[in-house]
mmCIF file as gemmi writes it, N, C-alpha and C atoms, coordinates in Angstrom:
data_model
loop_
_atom_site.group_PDB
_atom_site.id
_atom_site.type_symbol
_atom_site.label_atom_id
_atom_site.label_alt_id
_atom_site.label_comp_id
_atom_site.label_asym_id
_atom_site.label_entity_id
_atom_site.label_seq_id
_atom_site.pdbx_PDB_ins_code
_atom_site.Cartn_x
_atom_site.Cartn_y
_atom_site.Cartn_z
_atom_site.occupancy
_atom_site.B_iso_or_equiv
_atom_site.pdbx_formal_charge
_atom_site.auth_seq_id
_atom_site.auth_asym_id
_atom_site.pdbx_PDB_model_num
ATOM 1 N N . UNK Axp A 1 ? 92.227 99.842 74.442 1 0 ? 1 A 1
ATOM 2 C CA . UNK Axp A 1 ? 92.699 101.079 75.032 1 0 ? 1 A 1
ATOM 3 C C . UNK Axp A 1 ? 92.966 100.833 76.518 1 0 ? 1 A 1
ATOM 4 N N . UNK Axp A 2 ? 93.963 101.384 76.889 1 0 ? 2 A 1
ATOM 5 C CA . UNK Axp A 2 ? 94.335 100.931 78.47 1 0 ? 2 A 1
ATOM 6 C C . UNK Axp A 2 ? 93.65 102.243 79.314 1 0 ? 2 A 1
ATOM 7 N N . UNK Axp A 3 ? 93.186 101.584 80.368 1 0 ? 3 A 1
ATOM 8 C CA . UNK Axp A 3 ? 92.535 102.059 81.367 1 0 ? 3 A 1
ATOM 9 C C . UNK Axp A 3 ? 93.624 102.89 82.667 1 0 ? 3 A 1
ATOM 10 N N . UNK Axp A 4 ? 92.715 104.14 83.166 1 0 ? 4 A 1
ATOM 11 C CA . UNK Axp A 4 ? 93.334 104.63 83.739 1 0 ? 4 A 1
ATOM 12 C C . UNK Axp A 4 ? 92.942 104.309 85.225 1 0 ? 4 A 1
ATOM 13 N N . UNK Axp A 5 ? 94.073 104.557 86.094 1 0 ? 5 A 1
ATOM 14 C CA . UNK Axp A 5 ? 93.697 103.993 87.855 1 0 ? 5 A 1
ATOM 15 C C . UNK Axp A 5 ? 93.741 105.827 88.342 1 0 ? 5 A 1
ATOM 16 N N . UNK Axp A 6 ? 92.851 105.83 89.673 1 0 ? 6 A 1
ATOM 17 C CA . UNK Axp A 6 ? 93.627 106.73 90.282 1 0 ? 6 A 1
ATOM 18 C C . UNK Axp A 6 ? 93.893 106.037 91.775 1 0 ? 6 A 1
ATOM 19 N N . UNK Axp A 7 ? 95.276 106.635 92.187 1 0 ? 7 A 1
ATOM 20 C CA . UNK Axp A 7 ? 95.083 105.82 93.371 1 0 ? 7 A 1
ATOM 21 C C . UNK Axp A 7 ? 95.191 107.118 94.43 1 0 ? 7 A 1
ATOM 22 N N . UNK Axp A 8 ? 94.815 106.49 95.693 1 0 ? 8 A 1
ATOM 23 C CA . UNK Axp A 8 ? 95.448 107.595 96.81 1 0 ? 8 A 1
ATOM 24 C C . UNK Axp A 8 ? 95.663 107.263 97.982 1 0 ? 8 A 1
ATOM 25 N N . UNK Axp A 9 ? 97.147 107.089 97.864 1 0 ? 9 A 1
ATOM 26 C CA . UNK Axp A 9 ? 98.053 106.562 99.031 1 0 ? 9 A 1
ATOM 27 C C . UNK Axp A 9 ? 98.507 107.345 100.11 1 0 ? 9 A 1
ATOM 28 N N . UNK Axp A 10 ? 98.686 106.909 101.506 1 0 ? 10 A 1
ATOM 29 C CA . UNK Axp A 10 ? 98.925 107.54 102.105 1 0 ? 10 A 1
ATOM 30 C C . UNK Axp A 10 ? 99.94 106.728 102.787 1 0 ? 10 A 1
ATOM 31 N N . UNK Axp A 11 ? 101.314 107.558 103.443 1 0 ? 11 A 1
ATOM 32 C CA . UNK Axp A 11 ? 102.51 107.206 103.731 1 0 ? 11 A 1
ATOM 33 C C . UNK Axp A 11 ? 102.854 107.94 104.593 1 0 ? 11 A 1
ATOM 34 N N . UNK Axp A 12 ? 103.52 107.473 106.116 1 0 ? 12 A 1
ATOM 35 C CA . UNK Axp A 12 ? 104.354 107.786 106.957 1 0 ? 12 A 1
ATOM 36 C C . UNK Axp A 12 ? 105.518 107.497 107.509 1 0 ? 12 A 1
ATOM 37 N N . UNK Axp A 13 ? 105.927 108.138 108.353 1 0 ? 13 A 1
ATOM 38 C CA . UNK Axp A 13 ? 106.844 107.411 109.13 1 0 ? 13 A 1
ATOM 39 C C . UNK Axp A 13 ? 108.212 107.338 108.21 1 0 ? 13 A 1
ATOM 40 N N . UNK Axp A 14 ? 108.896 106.641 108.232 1 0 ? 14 A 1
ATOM 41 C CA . UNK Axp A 14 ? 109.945 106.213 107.705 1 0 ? 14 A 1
ATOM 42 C C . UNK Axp A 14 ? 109.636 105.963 105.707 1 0 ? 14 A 1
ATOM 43 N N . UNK Axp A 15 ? 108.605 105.394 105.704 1 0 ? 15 A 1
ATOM 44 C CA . UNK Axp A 15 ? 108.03 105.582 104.369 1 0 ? 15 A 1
ATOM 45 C C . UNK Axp A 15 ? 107.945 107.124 103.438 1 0 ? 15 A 1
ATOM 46 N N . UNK Axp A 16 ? 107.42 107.614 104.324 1 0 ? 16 A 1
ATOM 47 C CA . UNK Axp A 16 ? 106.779 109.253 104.217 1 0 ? 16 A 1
ATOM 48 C C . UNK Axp A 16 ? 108.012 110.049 103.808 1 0 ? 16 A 1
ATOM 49 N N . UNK Axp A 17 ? 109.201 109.656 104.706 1 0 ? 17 A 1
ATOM 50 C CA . UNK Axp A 17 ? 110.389 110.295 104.672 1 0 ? 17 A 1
ATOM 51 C C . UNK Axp A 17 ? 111.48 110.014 104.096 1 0 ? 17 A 1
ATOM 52 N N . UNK Axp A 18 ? 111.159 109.081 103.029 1 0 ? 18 A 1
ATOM 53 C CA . UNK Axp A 18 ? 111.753 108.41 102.376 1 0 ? 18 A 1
ATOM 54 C C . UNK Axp A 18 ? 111.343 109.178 100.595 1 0 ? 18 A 1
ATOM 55 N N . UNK Axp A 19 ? 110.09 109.517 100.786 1 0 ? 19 A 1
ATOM 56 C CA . UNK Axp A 19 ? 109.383 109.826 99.678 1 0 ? 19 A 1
ATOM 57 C C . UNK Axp A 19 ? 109.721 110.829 99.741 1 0 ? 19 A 1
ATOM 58 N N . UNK Axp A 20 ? 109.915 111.852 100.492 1 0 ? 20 A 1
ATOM 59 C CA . UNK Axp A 20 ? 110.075 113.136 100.221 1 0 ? 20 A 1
ATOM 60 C C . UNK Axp A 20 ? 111.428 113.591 100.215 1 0 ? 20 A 1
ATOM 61 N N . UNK Axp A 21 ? 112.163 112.682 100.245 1 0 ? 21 A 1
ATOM 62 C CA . UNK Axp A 21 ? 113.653 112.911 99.867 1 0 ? 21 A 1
ATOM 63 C C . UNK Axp A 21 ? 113.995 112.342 98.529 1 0 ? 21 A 1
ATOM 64 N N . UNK Axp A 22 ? 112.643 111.627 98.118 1 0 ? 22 A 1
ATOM 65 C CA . UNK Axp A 22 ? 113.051 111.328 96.384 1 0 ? 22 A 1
ATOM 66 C C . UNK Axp A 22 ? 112.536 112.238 95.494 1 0 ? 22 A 1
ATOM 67 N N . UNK Axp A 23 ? 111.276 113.111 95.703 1 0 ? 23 A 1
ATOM 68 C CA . UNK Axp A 23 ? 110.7 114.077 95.213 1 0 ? 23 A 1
ATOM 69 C C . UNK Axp A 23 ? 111.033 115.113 95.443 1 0 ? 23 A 1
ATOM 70 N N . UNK Axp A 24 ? 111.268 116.107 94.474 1 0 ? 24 A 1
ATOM 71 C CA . UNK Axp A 24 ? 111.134 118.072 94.556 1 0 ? 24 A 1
ATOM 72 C C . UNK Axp A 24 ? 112.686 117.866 94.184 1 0 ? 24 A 1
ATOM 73 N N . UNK Axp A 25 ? 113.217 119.286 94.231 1 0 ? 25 A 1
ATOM 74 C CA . UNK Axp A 25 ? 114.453 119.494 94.141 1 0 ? 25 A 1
ATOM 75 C C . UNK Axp A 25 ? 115.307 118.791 93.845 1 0 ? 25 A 1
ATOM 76 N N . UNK Axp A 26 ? 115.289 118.72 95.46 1 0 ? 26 A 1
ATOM 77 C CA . UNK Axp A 26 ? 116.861 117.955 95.637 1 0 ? 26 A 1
ATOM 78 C C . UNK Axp A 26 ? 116.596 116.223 95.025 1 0 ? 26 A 1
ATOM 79 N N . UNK Axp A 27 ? 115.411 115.693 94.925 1 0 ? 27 A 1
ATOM 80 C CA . UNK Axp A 27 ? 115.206 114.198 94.803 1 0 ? 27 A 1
ATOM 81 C C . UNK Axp A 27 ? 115.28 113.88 93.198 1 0 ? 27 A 1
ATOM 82 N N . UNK Axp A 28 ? 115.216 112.676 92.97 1 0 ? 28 A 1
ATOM 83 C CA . UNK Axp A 28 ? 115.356 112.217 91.47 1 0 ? 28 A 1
ATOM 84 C C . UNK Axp A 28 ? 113.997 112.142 90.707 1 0 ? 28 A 1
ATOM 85 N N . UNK Axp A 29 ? 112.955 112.587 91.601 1 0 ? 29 A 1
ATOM 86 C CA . UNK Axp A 29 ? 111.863 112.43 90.453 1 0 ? 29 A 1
ATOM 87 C C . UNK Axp A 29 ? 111.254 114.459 91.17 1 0 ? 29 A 1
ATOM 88 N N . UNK Axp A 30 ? 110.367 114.796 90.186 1 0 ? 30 A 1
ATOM 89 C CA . UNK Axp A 30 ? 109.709 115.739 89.778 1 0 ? 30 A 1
ATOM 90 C C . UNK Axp A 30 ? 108.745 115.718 90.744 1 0 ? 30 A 1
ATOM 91 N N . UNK Axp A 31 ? 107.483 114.812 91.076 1 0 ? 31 A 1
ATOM 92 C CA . UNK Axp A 31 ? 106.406 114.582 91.703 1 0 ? 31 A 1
ATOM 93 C C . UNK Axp A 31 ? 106.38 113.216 92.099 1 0 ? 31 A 1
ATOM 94 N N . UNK Axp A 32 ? 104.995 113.155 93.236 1 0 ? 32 A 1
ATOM 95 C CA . UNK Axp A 32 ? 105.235 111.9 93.957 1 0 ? 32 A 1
ATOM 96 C C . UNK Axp A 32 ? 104.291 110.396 92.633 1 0 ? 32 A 1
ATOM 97 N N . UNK Axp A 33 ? 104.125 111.576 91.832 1 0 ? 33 A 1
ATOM 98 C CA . UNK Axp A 33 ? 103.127 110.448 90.576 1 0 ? 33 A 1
ATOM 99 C C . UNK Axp A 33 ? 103.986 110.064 89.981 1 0 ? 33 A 1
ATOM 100 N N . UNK Axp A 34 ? 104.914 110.593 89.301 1 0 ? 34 A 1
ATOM 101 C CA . UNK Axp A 34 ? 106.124 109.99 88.893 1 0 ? 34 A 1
ATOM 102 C C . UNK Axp A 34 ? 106.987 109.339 89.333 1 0 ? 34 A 1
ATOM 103 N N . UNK Axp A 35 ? 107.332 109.483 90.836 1 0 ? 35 A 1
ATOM 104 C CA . UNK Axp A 35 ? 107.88 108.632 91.414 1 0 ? 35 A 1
ATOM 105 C C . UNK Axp A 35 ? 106.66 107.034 91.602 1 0 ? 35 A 1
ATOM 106 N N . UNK Axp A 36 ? 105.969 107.021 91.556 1 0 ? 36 A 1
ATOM 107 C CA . UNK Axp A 36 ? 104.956 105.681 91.681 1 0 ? 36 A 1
ATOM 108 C C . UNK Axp A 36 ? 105.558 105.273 90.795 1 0 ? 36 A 1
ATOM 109 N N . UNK Axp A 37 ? 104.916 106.179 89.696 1 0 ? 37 A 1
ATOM 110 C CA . UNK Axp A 37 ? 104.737 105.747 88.343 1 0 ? 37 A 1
ATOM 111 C C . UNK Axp A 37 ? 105.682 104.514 87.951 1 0 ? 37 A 1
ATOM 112 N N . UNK Axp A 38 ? 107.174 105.042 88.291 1 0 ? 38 A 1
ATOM 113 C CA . UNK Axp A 38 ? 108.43 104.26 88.257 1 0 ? 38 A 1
ATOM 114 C C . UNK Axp A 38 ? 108.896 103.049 89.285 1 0 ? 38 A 1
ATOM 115 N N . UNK Axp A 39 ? 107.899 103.319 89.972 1 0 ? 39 A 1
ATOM 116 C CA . UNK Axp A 39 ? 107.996 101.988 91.221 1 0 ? 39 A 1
ATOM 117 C C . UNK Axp A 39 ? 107 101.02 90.368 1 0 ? 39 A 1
ATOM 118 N N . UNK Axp A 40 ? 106.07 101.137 90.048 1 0 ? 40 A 1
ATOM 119 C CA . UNK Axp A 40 ? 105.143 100.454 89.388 1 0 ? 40 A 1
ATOM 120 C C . UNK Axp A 40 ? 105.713 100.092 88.167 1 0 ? 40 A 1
ATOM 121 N N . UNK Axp A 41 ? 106.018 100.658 87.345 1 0 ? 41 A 1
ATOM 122 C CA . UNK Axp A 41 ? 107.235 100.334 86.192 1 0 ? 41 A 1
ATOM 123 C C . UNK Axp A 41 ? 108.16 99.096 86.492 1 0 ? 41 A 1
ATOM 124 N N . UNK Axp A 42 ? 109.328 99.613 87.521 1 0 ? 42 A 1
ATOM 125 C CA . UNK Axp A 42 ? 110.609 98.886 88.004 1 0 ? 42 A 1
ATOM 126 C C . UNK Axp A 42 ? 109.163 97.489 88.141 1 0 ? 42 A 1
ATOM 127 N N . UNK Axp A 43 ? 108.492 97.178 89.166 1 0 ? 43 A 1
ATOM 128 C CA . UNK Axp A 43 ? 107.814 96.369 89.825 1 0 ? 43 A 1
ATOM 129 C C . UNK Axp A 43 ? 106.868 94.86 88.588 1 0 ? 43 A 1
ATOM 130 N N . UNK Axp A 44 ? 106.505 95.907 87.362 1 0 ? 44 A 1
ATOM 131 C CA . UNK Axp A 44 ? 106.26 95.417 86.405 1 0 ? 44 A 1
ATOM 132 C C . UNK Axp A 44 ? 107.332 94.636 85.577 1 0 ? 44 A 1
ATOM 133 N N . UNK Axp A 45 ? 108.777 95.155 85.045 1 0 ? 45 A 1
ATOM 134 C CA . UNK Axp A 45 ? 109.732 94.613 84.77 1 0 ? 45 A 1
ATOM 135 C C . UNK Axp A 45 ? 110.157 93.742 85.553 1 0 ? 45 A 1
ATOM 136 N N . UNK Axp A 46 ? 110.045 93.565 87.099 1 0 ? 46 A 1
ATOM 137 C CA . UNK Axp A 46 ? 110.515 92.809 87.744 1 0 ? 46 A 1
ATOM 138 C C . UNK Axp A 46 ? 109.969 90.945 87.584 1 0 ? 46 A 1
ATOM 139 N N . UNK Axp A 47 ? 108.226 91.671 87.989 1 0 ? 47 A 1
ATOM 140 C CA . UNK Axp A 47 ? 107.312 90.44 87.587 1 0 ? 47 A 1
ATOM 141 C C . UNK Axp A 47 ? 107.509 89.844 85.957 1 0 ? 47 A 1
ATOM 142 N N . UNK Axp A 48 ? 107.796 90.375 85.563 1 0 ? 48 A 1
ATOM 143 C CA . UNK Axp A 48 ? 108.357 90.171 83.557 1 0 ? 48 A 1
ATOM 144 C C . UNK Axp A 48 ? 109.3 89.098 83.404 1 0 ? 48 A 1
ATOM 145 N N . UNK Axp A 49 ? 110.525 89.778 83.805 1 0 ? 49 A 1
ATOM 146 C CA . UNK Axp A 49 ? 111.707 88.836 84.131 1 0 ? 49 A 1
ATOM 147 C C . UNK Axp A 49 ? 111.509 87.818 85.056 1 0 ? 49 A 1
ATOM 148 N N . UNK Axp A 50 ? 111.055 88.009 86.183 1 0 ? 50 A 1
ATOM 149 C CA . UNK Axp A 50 ? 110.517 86.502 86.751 1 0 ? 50 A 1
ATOM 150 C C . UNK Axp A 50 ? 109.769 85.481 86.056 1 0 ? 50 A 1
ATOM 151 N N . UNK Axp A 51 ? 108.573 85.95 85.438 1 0 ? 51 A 1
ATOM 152 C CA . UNK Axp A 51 ? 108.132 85.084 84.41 1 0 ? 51 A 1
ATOM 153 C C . UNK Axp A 51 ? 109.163 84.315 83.508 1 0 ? 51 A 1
ATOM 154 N N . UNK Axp A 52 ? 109.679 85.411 82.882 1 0 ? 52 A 1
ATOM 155 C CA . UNK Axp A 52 ? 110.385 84.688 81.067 1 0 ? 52 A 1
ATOM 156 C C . UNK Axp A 52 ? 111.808 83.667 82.346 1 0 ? 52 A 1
ATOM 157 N N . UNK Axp A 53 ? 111.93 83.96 83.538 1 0 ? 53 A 1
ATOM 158 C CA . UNK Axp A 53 ? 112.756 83.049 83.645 1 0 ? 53 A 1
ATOM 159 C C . UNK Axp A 53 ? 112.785 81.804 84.118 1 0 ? 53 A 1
ATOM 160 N N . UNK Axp A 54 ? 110.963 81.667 84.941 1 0 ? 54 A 1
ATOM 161 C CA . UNK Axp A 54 ? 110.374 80.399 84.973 1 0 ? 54 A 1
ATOM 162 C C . UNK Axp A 54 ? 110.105 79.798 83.591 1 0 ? 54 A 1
ATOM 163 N N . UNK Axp A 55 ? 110.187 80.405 82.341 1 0 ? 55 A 1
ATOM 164 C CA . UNK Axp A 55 ? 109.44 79.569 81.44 1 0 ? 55 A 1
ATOM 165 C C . UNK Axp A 55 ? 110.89 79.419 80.55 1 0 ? 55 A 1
ATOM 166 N N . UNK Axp A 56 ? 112.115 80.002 80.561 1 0 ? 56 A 1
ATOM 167 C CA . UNK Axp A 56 ? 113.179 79.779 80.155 1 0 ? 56 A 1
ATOM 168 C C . UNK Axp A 56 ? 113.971 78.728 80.83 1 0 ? 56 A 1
ATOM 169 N N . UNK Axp A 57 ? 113.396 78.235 81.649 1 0 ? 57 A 1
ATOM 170 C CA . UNK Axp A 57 ? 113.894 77.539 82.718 1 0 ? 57 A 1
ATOM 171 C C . UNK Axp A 57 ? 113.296 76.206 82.475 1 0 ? 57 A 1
ATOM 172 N N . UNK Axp A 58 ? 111.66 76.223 82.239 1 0 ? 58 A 1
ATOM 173 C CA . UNK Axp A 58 ? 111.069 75.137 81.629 1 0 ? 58 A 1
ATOM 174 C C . UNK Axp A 58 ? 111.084 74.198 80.381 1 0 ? 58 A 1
ATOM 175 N N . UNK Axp A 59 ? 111.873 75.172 79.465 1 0 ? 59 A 1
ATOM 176 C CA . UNK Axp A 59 ? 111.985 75.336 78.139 1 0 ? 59 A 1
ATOM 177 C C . UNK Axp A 59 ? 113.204 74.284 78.169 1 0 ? 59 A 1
ATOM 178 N N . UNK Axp A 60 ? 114.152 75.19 78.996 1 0 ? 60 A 1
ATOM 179 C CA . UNK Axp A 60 ? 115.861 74.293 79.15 1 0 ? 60 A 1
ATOM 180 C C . UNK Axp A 60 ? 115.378 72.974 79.096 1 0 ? 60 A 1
ATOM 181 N N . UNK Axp A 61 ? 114.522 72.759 80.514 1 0 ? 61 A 1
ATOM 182 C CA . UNK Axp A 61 ? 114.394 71.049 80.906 1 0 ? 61 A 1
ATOM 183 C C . UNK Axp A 61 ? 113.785 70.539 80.045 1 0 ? 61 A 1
ATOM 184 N N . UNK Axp A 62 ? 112.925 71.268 79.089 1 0 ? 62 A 1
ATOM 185 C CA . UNK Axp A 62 ? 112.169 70.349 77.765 1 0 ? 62 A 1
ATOM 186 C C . UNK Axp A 62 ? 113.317 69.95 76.896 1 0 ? 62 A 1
ATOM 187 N N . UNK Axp A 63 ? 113.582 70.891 76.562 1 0 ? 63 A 1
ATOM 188 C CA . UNK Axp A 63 ? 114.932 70.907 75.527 1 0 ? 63 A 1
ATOM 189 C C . UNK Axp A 63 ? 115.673 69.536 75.548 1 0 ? 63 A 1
ATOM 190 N N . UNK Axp A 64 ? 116.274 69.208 77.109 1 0 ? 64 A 1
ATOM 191 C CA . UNK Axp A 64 ? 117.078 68.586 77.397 1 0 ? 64 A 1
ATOM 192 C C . UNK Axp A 64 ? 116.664 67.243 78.008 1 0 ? 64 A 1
ATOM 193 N N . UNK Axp A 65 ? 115.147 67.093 77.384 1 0 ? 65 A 1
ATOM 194 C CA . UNK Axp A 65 ? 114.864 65.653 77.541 1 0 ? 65 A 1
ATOM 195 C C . UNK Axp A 65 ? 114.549 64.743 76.319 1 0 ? 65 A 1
ATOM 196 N N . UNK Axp A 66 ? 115.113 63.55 76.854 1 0 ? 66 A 1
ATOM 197 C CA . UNK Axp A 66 ? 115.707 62.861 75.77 1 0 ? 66 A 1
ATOM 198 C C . UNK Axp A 66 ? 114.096 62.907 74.596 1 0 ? 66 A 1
ATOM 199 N N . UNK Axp A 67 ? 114.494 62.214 73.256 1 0 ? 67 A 1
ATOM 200 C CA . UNK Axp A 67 ? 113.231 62.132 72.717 1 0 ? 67 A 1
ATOM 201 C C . UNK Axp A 67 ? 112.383 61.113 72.522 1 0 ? 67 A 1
ATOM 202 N N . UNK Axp A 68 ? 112.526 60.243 73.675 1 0 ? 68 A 1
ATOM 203 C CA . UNK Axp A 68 ? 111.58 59.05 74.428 1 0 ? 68 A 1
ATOM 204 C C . UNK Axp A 68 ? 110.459 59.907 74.657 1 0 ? 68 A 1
ATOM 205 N N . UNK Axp A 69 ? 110.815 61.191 75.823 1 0 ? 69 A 1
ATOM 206 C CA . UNK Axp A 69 ? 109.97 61.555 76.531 1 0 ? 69 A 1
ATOM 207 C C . UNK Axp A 69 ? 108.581 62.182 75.985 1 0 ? 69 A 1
ATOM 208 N N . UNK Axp A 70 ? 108.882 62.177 74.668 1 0 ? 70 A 1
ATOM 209 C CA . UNK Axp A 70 ? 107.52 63.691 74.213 1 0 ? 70 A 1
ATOM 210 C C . UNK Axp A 70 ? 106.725 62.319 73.753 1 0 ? 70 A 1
ATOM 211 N N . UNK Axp A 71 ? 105.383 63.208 73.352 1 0 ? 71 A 1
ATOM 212 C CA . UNK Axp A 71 ? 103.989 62.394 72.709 1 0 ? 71 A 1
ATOM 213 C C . UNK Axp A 71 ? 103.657 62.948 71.942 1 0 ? 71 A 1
ATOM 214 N N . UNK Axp A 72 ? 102.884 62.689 71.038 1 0 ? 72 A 1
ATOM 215 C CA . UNK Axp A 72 ? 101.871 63.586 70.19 1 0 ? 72 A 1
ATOM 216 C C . UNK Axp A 72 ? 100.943 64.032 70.67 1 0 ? 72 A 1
ATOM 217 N N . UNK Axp A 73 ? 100.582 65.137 70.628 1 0 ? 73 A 1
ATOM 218 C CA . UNK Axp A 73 ? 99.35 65.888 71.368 1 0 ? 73 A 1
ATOM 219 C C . UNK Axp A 73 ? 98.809 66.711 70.479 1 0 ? 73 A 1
ATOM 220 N N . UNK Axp A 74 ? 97.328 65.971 70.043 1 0 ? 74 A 1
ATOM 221 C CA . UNK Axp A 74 ? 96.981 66.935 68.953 1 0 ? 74 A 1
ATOM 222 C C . UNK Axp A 74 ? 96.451 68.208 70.211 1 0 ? 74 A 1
ATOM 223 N N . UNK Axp A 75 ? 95.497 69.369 69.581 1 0 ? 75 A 1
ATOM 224 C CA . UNK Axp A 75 ? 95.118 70.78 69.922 1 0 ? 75 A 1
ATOM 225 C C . UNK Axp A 75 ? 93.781 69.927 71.169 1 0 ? 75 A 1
ATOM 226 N N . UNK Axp A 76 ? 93.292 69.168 70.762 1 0 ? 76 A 1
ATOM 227 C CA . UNK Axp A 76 ? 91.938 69.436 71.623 1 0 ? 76 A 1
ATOM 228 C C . UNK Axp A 76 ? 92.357 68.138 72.909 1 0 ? 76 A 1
ATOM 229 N N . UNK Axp A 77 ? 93.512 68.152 72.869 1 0 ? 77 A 1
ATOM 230 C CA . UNK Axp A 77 ? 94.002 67.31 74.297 1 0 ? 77 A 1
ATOM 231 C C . UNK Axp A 77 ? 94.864 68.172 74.922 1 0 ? 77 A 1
ATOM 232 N N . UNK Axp A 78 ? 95.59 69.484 74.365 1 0 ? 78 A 1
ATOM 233 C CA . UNK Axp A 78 ? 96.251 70.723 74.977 1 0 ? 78 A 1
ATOM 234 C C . UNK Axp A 78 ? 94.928 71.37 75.934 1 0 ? 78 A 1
ATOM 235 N N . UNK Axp A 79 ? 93.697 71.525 74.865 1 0 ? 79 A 1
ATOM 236 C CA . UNK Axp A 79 ? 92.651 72.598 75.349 1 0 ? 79 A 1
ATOM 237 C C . UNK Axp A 79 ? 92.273 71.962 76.045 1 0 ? 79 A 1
ATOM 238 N N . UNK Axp A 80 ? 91.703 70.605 76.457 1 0 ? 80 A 1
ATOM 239 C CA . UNK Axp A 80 ? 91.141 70.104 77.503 1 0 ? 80 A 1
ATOM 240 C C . UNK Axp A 80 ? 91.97 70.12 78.981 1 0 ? 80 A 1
ATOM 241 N N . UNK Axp A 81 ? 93.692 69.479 78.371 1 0 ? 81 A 1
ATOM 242 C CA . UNK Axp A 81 ? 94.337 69.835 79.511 1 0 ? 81 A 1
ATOM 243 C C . UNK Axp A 81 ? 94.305 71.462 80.238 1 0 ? 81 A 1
ATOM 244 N N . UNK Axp A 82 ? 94.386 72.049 79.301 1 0 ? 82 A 1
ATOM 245 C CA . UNK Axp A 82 ? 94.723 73.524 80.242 1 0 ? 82 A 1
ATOM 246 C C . UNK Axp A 82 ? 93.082 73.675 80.858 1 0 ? 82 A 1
ATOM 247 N N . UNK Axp A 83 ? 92.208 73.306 80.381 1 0 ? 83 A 1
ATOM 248 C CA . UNK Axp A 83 ? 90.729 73.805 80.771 1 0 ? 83 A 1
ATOM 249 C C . UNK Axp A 83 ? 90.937 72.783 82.186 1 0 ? 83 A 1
ATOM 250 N N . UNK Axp A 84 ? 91.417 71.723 82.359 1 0 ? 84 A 1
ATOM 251 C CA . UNK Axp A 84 ? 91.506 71.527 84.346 1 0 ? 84 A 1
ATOM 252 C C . UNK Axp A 84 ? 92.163 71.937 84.942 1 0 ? 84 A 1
ATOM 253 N N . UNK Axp A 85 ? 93.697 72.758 84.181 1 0 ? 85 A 1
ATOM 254 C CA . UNK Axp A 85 ? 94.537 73.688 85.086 1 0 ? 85 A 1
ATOM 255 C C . UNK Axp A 85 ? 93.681 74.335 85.733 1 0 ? 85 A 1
ATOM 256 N N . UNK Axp A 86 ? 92.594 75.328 84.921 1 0 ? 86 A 1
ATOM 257 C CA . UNK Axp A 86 ? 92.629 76.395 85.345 1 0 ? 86 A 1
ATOM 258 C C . UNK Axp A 86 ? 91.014 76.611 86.544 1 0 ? 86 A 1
ATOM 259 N N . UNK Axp A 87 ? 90.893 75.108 86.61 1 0 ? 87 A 1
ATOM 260 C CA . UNK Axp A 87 ? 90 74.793 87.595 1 0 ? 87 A 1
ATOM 261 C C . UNK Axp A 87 ? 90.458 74.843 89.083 1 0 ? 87 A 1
């Protein structure tokens, strides 16, 4: 079950006035939670696509190396390797 945050931000200046021309009425969102909400959203998709395009990117250069380059790697030489990555 996903967990809920509360946050409470505070904004001025050029920030402040920026926000309140995106909220109420005249602005594109309803409230200033919804407007987060969607910054945090956009911000999440952003980090997403950055990911899948470092690892689409990694994938290419695997792809495209010759088949000299690979080894056999059984499972408990993957798990050992990633267990010193993450040291």
């Amino acid at each position: 079950m996903s967990k809920t945050v509360t946050l409470n931000v505070r904004v001025s200046g050029a920030l402040g006035e920026h926000v309140t021309t995106n909220v109420g009425e005249d602005g594109a969102y309803e409230n200033i939670s919804e407007y987060v909400r969607d910054l945090i959203r956009r911000d999440k998709e952003r980090a997403d696509a950055e990911a899948f395009t470092r690892l689409k990117a990694e994938l290419t250069k695997a792809f495209a190396a010759p088949d000299s380059d690979y080894k056999p790697l059984g499972a408990e030489a993957v798990i050992k390797r990633n267990a010193r990555k993450r040291k």
